[in-house]
C-alpha positions in Angstrom: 0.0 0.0 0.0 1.3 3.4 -1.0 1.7 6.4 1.3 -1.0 8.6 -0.5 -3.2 5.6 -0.1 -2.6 5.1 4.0 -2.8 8.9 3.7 -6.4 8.8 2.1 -7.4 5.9 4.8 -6.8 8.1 7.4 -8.7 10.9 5.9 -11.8 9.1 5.1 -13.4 9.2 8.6 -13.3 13.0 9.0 -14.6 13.5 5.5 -17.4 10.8 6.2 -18.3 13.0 9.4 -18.2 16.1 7.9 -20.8 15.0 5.4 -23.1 13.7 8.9 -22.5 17.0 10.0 -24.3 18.9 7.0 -26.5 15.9 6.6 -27.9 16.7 9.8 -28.4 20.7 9.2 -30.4 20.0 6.3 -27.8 22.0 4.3 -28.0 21.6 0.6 -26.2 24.6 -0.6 -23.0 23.2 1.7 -23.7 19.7 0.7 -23.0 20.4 -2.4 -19.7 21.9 -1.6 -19.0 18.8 0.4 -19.6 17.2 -3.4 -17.2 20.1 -5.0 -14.8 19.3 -2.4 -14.3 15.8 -2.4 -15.5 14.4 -5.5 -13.5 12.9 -8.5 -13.3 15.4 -11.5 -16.0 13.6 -13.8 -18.7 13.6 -11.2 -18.7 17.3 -11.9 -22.2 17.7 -13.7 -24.1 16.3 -10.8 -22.7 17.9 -8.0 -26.1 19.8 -7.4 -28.2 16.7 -8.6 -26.0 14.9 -5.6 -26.4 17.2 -3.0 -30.3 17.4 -2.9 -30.7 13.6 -2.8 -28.4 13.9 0.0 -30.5 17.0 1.4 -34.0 14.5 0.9 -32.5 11.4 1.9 -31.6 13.2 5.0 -34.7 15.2 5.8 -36.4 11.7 5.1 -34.4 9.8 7.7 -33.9 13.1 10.1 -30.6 12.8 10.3 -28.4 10.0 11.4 -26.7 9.6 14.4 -23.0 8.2 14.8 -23.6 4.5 16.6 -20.3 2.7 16.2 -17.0 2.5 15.8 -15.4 3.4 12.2 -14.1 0.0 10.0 -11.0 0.9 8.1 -9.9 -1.5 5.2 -7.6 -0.7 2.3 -11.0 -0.7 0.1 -13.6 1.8 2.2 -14.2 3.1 5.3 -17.8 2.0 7.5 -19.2 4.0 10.0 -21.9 2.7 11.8 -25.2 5.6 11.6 -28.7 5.4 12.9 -31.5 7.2 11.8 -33.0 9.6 14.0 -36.6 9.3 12.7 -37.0 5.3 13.2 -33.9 4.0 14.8 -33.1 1.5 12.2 -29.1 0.9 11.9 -27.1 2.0 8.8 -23.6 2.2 7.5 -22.2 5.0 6.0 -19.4 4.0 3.4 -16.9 5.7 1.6 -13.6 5.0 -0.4 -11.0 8.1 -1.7 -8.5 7.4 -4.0 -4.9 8.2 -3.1 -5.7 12.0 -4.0 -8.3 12.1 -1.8 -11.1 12.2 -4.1 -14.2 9.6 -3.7 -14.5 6.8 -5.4 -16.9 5.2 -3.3 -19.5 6.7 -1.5 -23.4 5.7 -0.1 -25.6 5.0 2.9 -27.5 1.5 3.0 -29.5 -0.1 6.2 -27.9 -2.6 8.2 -28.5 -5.9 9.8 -28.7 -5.0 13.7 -25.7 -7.2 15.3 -28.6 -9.4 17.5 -29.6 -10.8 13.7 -30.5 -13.5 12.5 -30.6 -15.1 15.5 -32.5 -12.1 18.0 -34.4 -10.0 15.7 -38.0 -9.8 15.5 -37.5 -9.0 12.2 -41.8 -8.5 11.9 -41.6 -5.9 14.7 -38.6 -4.2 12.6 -40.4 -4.1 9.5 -43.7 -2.6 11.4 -41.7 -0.4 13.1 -40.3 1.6 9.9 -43.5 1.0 7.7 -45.2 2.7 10.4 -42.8 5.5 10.0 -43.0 5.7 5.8 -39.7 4.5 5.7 -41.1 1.1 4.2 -42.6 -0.8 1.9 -42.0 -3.9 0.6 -40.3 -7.2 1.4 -37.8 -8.4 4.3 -35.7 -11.7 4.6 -33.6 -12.9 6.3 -31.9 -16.6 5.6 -29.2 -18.5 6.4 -28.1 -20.4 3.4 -31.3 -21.8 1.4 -33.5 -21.5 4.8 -35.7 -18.5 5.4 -35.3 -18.0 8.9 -37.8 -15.1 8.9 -39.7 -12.7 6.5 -41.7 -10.0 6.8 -44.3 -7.6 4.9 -45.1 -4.0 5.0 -47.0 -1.7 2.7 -49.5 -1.7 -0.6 -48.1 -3.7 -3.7 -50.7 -0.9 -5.4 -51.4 2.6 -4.7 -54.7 2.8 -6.1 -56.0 -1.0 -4.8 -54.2 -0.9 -1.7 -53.8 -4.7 -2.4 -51.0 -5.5 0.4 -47.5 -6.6 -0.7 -47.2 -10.6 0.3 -44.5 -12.9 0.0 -45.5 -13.6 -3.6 -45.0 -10.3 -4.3 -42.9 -9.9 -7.9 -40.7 -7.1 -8.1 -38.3 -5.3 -11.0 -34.6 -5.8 -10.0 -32.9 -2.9 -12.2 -29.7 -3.4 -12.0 -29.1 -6.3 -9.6 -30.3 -8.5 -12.6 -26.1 -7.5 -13.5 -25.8 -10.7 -11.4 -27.3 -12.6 -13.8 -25.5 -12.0 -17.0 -22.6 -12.1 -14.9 -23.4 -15.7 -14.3 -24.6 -16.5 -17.4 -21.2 -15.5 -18.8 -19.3 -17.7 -16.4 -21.2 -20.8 -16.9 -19.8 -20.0 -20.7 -16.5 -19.6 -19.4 -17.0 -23.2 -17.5 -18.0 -24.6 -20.8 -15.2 -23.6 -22.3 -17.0 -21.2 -24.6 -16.2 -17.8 -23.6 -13.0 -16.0 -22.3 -12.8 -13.4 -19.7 -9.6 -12.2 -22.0 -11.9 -12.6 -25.1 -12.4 -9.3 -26.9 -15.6 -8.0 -28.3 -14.6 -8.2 -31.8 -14.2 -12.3 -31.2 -18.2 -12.5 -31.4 -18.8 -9.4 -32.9 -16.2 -8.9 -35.5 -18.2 -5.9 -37.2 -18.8 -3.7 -34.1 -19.0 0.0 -35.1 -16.1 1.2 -32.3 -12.6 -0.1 -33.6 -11.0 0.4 -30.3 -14.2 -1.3 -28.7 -14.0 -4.0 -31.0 -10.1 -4.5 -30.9 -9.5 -3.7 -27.0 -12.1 -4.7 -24.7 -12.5 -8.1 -23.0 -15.6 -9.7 -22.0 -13.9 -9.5 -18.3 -14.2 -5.1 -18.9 -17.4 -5.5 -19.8 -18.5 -6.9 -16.4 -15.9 -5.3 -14.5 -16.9 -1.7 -15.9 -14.2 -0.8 -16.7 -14.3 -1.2 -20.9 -15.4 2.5 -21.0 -18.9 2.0 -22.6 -21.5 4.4 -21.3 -25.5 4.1 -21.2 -28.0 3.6 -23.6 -31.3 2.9 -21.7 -32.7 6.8 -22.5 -32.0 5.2 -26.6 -34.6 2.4 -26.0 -37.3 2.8 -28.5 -41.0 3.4 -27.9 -41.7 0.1 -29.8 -38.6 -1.7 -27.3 -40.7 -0.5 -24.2 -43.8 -1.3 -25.3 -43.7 -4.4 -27.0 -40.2 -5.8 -25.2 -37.4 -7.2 -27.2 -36.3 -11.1 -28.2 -32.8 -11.0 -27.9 -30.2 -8.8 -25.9 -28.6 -8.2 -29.8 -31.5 -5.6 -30.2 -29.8 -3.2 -27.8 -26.3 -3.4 -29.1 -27.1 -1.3 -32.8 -28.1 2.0 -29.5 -24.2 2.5 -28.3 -22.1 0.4 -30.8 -20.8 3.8 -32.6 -19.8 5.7 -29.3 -16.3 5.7 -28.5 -15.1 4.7 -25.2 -14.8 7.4 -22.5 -11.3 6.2 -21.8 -8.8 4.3 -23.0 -10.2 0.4 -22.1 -8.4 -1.1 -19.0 -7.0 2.3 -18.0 -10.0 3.4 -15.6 -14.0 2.7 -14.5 -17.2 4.0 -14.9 -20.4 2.6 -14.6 -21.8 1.1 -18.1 -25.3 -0.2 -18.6 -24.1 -0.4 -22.3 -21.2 -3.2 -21.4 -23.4 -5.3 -19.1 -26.0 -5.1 -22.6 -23.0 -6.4 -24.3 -22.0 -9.1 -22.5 -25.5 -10.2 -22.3 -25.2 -10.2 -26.3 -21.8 -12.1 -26.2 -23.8 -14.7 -23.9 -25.9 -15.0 -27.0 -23.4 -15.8 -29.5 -21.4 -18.0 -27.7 -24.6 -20.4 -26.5 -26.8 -20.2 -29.9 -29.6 -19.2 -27.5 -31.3 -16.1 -26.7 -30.7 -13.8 -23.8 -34.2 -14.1 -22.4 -34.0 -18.2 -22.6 -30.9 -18.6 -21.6 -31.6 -17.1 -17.9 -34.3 -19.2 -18.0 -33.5 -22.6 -18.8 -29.8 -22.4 -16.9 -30.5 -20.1 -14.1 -33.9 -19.6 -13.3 -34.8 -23.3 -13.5 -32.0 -25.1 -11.9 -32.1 -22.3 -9.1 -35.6 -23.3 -8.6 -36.7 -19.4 -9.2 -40.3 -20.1 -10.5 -41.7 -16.7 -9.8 -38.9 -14.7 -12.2 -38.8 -13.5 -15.3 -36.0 -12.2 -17.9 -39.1 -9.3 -18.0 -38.0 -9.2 -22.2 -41.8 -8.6 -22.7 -43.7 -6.6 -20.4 -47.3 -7.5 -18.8 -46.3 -11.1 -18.0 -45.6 -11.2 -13.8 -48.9 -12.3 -12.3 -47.9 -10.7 -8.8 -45.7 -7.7 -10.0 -45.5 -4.6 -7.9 -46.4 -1.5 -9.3 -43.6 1.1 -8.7 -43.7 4.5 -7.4 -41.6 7.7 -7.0 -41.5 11.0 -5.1 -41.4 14.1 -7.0 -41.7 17.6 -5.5 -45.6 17.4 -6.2 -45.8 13.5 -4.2 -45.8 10.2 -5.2 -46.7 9.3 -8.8 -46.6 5.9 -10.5 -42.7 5.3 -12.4 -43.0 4.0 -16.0 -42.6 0.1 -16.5 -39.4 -1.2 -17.7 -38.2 -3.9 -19.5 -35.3 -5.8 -18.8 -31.9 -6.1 -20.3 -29.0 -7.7 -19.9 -27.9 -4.7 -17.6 -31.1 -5.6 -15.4 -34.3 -5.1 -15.3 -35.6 -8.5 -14.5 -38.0 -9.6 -12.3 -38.0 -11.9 -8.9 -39.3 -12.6 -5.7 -37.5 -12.4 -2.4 -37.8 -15.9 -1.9 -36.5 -16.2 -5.4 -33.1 -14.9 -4.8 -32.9 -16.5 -1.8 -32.8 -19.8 -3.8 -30.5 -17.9 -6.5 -27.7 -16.9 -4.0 -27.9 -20.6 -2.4 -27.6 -22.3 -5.9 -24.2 -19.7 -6.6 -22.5 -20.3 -3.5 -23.4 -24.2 -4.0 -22.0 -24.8 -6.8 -25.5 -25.3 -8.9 -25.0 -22.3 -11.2 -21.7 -22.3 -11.9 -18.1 -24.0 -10.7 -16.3 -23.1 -7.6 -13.3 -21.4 -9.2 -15.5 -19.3 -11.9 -17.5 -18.6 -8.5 -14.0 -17.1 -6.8 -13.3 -15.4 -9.9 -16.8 -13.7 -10.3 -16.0 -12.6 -6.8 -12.4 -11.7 -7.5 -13.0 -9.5 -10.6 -14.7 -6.6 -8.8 -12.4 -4.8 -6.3 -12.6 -1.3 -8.5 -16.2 0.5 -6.3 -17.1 4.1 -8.0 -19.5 6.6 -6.5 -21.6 4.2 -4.0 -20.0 1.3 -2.7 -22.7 -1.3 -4.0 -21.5 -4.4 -6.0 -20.4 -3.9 -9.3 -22.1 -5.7 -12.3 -20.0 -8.9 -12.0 -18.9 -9.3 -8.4 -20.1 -8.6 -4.6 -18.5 -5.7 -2.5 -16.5 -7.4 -0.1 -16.7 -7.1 3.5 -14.3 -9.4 5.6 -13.2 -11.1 2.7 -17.2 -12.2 1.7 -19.5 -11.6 -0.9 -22.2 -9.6 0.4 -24.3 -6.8 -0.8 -25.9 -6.9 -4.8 -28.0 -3.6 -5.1 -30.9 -2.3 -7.6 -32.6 0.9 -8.2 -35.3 0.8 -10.8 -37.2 3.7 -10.8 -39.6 3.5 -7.9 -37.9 0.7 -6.3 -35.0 0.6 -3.9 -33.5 -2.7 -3.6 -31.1 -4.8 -1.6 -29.3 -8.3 -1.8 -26.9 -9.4 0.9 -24.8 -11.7 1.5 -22.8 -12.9 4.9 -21.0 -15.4 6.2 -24.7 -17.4 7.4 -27.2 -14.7 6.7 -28.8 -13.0 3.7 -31.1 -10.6 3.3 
């Protein structure tokens, strides 16, 4: 480890407090020269966009109050928060690069220390629906087991029909996990590379350097330098759906990268879409069939759906988001190989049981899903391909559809 690096360690607490400080005043204007201050060059544009969903998020929680001990790793720092409004424990995280910038930065909820084995987890889940801080699904398991679950708010706005533990939900980007897997059953099979470069399977992509320099591997690693294309999805895409993840590549496949490939990261919706339509070529099969004949059905996941067609999920959640005028019913998305999918609670139990098993894919394309992702950018949630690690385990997937917020975790015995 570097000097500038141990220096950076040692900085992160005090920059983490400082940002609790004018989280707690209710201070955008200063938040967002916290952002200014802190943040690496390119987040730039969305310094003000940044500060006042730090300004509502804290409003919404009142505050948080400091409740632990600070965890210091070479990767990110953890400080240990509660919020004021309902009590419920969360971890602020954040990770500087040697100049001091952020890299890494985000508050989730987390697992009181008493759980599994203590928490009323039904109480818990009361406690903050009660609040508004709530609704939807809680589980907690220890390997394929559901030790306890828990229920809180309406699955529809306008029905008030409850959300039950049959309730379907869209998993934005968390269905990453799946095209990650789906490309290293591939690699088990012998079929696919992580050193393979695009042009291998699509030797007449637009982008030379694309083409000629990226690797599957910096496709799922972020890391290739492709951008976005979801805002380029056609009317006909979102209303009618799509076949094959193929129909997304002809959206990006003429943008350069947005740095030289290998040489930095940035998130990419566009490289998880491609790897999906690597996945393609190298089985014969389409995206949408492929996750469901060789993950959904040996995983035993019989409530989720590739979501390739919309108006298909018998018990899907409609999804909702604040504006300054209240809550309004989000648009419906489709899914993709960067996410989008849909699944139950109990569904990913069974998914995160048949990947650690062994069901999905081999033990050492396991260890390398898990190994590819050490780069975190902007909030320290798992990358497309591989958990954030915590104590050396795989343990947190997130998702953030519009008008869903979601979380997968995984621990040593528990996962939520």
């Amino acid at each position: 480890m570097t000097g500038l690096l141990l220096l950076a360690l040692a900085q992160a607490p005090d920059v983490l407090n400082e940002w609790l400080s004018l989280c707690n005043a209710h201070d955008e204007a200063k938040l967002a020269a916290w952002h200014e201050k802190y943040d690496v060059p390119r987040m730039a544009e969305r310094r003000r966009e940044l500060a006042k969903q730090d300004a509502a998020q804290c409003a919404e929680n009142g505050g948080y109050e400091i409740a632990g001990g600070k965890v210091a790793t070479t990767a990110h720092t953890v400080i240990s928060i509660t919020a004021n409004k309902t009590g419920v424990p969360m971890e602020a995280l954040l990770r500087l690069d040697e100049s001091g910038k952020i890299i890494g930065f985000g508050i989730r909820p987390a697992l009181p220390a008493e759980a599994p084995k203590v928490l009323d987890l039904a109480a818990f889940v009361k406690k903050i629906a009660a609040a508004g801080q709530f609704s939807g699904i809680a589980v907690l398991a220890r390997g394929g087991e559901i030790v306890q679950q828990a229920v809180g708010g309406a699955a529809d706005g306008a029905t008030k029909a409850p959300i039950t533990t049959d309730s379907q939900f869209t998993l934005g980007s968390m269905g990453k996990l799946f095209t990650t897997v789906a490309i290293g059953q591939l690699v088990d099979k012998g079929l696919v590379s992580y050193d393979d470069k695009v042009g291998k399977f699509f030797p007449q992509y637009a982008n030379a350097t694309i083409r000629e320099k990226v690797t599957v591997g910096m496709l799922l690693s972020h890391t290739g330098g492709l951008g976005d294309f979801l805002e380029k999805r056609t009317p006909a895409m979102m209303k009618d759906g799509v076949e094959r993840a193929s129909e997304f590549v002809p959206l990006f496949e003429k943008y350069a990268p947005r740095f030289e490939p290998g040489t930095s990261w940035a998130y990419s919706n566009a490289g998880l879409a491609l790897a999906g339509a690597i996945a393609e070529k190298a089985s014969g099969e389409a995206y949408p069939a492929y996750l469901r004949k060789h993950i959904f059905e040996p995983a035993g996941m019989t409530a989720s759906d590739a979501n390739n067609k919309p108006g298909h999920a018998k018990h899907l959640v409609t999804p909702y988001t604040r504006e300054e005028s209240g809550w309004t019913q989000a648009p419906a998305d489709i899914g993709s190989p960067a996410g989008g999918a849909i699944s139950t609670a109990a569904d990913l139990v069974r998914f995160a049981d048949a990947l650690r098993s062994g069901k999905l894919v081999s033990k050492a394309t396991f260890e390398k899903i898990v190994g590819l992702g050490s780069l975190q950018r902007r909030r320290p949630r798992l990358p497309a391909h591989a958990p954030l690690r915590r104590h050396g385990l795989p343990v947190s997937r997130g998702g953030n559809p519009v008008g869903f917020a979601l979380s997968f975790t995984r621990g040593a015995a528990r996962a939520v």
